[in-house]
C-alpha positions in Angstrom: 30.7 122.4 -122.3 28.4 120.2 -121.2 26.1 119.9 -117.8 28.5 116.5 -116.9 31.9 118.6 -117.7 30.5 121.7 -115.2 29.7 118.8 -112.9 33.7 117.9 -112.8 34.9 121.0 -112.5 32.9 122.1 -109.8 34.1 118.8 -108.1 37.7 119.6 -108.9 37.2 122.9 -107.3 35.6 121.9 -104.1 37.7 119.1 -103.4 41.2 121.3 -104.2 39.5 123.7 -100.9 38.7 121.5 -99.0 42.0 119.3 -99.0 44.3 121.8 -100.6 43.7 124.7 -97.7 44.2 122.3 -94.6 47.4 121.4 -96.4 49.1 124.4 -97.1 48.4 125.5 -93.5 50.4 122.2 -92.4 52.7 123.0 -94.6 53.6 126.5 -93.6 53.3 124.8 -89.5 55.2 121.3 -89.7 59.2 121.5 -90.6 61.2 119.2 -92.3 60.8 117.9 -95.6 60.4 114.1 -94.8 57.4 115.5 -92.5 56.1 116.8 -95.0 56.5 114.3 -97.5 53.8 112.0 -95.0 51.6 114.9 -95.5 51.7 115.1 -99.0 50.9 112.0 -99.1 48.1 112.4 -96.8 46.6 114.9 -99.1 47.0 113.3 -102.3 45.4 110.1 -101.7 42.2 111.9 -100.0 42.4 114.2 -102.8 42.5 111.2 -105.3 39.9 109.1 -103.5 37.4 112.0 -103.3 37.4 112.3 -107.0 38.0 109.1 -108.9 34.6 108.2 -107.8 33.1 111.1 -109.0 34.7 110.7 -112.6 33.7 107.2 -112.4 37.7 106.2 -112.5 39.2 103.0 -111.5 42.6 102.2 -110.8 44.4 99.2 -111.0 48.1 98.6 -109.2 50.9 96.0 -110.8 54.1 95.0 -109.6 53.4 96.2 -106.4 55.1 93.7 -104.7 58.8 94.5 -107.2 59.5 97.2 -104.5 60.2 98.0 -101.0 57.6 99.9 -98.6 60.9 100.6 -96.4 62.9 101.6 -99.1 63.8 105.0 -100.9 63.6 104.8 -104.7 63.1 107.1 -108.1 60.1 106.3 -109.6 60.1 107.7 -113.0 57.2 107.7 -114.9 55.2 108.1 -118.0 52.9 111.2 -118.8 49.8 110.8 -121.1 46.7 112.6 -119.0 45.8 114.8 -116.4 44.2 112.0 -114.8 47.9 110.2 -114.1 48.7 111.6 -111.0 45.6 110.7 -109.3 46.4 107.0 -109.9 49.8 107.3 -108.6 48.7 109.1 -105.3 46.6 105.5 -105.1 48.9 103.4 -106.3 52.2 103.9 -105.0 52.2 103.5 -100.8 55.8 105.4 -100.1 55.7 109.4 -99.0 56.3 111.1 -102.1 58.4 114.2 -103.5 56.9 114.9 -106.9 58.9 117.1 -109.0 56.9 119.6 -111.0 57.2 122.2 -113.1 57.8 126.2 -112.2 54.7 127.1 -113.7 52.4 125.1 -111.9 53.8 127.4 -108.6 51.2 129.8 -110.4 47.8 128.1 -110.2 45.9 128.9 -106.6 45.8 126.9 -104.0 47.0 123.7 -106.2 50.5 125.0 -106.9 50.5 126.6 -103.0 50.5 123.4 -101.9 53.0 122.1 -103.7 55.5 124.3 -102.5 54.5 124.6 -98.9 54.6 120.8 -99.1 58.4 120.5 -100.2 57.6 119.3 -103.6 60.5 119.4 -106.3 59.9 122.8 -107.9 62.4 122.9 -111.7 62.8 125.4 -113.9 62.3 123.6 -117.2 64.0 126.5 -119.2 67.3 126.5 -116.5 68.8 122.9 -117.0 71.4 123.6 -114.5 69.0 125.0 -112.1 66.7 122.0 -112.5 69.6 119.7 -111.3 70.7 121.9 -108.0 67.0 122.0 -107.3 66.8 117.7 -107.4 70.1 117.2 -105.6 69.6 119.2 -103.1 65.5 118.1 -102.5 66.7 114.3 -102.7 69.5 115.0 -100.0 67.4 116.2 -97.4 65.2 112.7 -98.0 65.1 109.8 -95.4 63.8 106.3 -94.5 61.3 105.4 -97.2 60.6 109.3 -98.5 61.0 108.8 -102.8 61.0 110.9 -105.6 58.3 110.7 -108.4 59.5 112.5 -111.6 57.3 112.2 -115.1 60.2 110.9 -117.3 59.7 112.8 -120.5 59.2 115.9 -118.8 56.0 116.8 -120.2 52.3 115.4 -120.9 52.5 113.1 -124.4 49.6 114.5 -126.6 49.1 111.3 -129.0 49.3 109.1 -125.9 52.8 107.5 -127.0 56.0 107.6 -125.1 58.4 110.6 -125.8 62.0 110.9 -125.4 63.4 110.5 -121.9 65.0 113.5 -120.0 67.9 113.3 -118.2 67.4 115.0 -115.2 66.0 112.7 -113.2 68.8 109.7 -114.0 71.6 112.6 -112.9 69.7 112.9 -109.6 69.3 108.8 -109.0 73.0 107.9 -109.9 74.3 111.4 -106.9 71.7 109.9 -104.4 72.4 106.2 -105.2 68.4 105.6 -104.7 67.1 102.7 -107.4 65.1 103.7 -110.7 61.6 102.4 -110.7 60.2 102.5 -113.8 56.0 103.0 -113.3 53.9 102.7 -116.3 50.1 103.9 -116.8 47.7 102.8 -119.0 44.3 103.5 -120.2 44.6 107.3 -118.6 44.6 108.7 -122.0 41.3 107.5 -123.1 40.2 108.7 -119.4 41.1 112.4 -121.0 42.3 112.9 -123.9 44.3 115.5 -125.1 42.8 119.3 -125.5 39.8 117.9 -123.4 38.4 119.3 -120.0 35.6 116.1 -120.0 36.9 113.3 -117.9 35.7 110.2 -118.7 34.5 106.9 -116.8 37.3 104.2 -117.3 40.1 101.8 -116.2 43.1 102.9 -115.7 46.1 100.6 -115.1 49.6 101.2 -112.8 52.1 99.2 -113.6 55.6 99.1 -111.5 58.6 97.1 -113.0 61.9 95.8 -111.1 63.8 98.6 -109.6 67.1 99.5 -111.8 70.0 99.9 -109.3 72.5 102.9 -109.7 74.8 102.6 -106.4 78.2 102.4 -108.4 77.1 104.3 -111.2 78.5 107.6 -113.5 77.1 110.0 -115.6 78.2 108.0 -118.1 75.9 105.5 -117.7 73.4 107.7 -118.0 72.3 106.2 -121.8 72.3 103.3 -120.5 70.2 103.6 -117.1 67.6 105.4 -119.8 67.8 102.5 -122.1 66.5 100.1 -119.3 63.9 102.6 -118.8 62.5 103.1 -121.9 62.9 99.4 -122.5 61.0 98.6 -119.4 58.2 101.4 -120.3 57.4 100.3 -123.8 57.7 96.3 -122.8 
C-alpha cells in the first residue's frame, strides 16, 4: 500500500466522522422520511465535495436539463466503481432515497447513517422482502423526494453493464414515478476493480429522457428494462 493510498483512506475516515456523526444524530432527532431525505442530501454532497478534491476527481453532469427539479422520479443507474456514488451526490439536485444493500447496515458509522437517514435498506437474498421494503419506502415519498437504485444490483468488475434486476421497475410501475436512466463514465478507471488506490480522473454523469410508467403492468416489465438498457448502452 502506498504512502498516497494511506493518504485516502485516512481522508475517507475523517471525512465519514466528521459528516457521518452529525448525520446520524439528525437522523435519530428529525421524523419523517421526506425530512430526512433533505438531509441525506445535505450530507452526501458535503461528504462528496470534501473528498473528490482530495482524490483529485472531477465530475461532469449531462442531461441535466431532461428532468424536473420539482418532480419525483426513479433514477436507475449503472454500477462500475466505488467512486459512483460520489458523483451522483453531485450530480443529481433532487433529495434522494438510495436503496442499498443489507450488508452495508454492518459497516460503522457509514451504514448508521444510512439507516437513521431512511435509506432503502433490501435483502438481496429475500426477493420478496426486497419489494415490500421499496413499496412501502417509495409510498411514504413526497414533492420532489426520488429514488436512486444501481440497476444491476451489484458493482460490474470488468466495467461493462450487467443484466438488469427487476426490482426497481416493480417499484416505478406501483408508484407511477418515471424511470430515469443515469449513466457514469470514466469511474472505473478512477478505481478499478480489487483496488483500494483512487485515482485522479474525469468522470462523466449522464441523465437520459425520463421513461414514463403511469398506466403500466408488470407485464411491461421487459419492456420498461429494454428502454433501459437501450438508453444505458447508447
Amino acid at each position: 500500500m502506498t504512502v498516497r493510498t494511506v493518504f485516502q483512506m485516512m481522508a475517507i475516515g475523517l471525512a465519514t466522522l466528521v459528516v457521518g456523526l452529525p448525520a446520524i444524530a439528525l437522523g435519530m432527532l428529525v421524523p419523517g422520511q421526506n425530512r430526512k431525505g433533505k438531509i441525506f442530501r445535505w450530507v452526501t454532497k458535503s461528504y462528496s465535495r470534501i473528498l473528490l478534491p482530495v482524490f483529485g476527481v472531477t465530475i461532469e453532469t449531462r442531461g441535466l436539463s431532461r428532468v424536473g427539479r420539482d418532480n419525483a422520479y426513479v433514477f436507475m443507474s449503472n454500477h462500475v466503481s466505488h467512486v459512483d456514488s460520489l458523483a451522483l451526490a453531485v450530480s443529481i439536485p433532487h433529495p434522494l432515497h438510495w436503496v442499498f444493500k443489507k450488508e452495508l447496515s454492518k459497516i460503522p458509522v457509514f451504514g448508521w447513517v444510512l439507516l437513521s437517514l431512511g435509506q432503502i435498506m433490501v435483502d438481496r437474498r429475500n426477493a420478496m422482502q426486497s419489494r415490500t421494503a421499496l413499496s412501502s419506502a417509495v409510498s411514504a415519498l413526497s414533492g420532489n423526494n426520488s429514488v436512486l437504485i444501481y440497476v444491476e444490483g451489484t458493482r460490474s468488475k470488468d466495467g461493462k453493464l450487467q443484466p438488469l434486476k427487476k426490482g426497481g421497475f416493480y417499484m416505478a410501475i406501483r408508484s407511477s414515478l418515471p424511470i430515469v436512466p443515469v449513466r457514469i463514465s470514466g469511474s472505473h478507471d478512477v478505481v478499478p476493480s480489487g483496488s483500494l488506490r483512487i485515482r485522479p480522473g474525469h468522470v462523466v454523469v449522464e441523465m437520459f429522457d425520463p421513461i414514463p410508467t403511469a398506466g403500466k403492468t408488470e407485464t411491461d416489465v421487459p419492456e420498461l428494462m429494454a428502454k433501459v438498457r437501450g438508453a444505458l448502452l447508447s
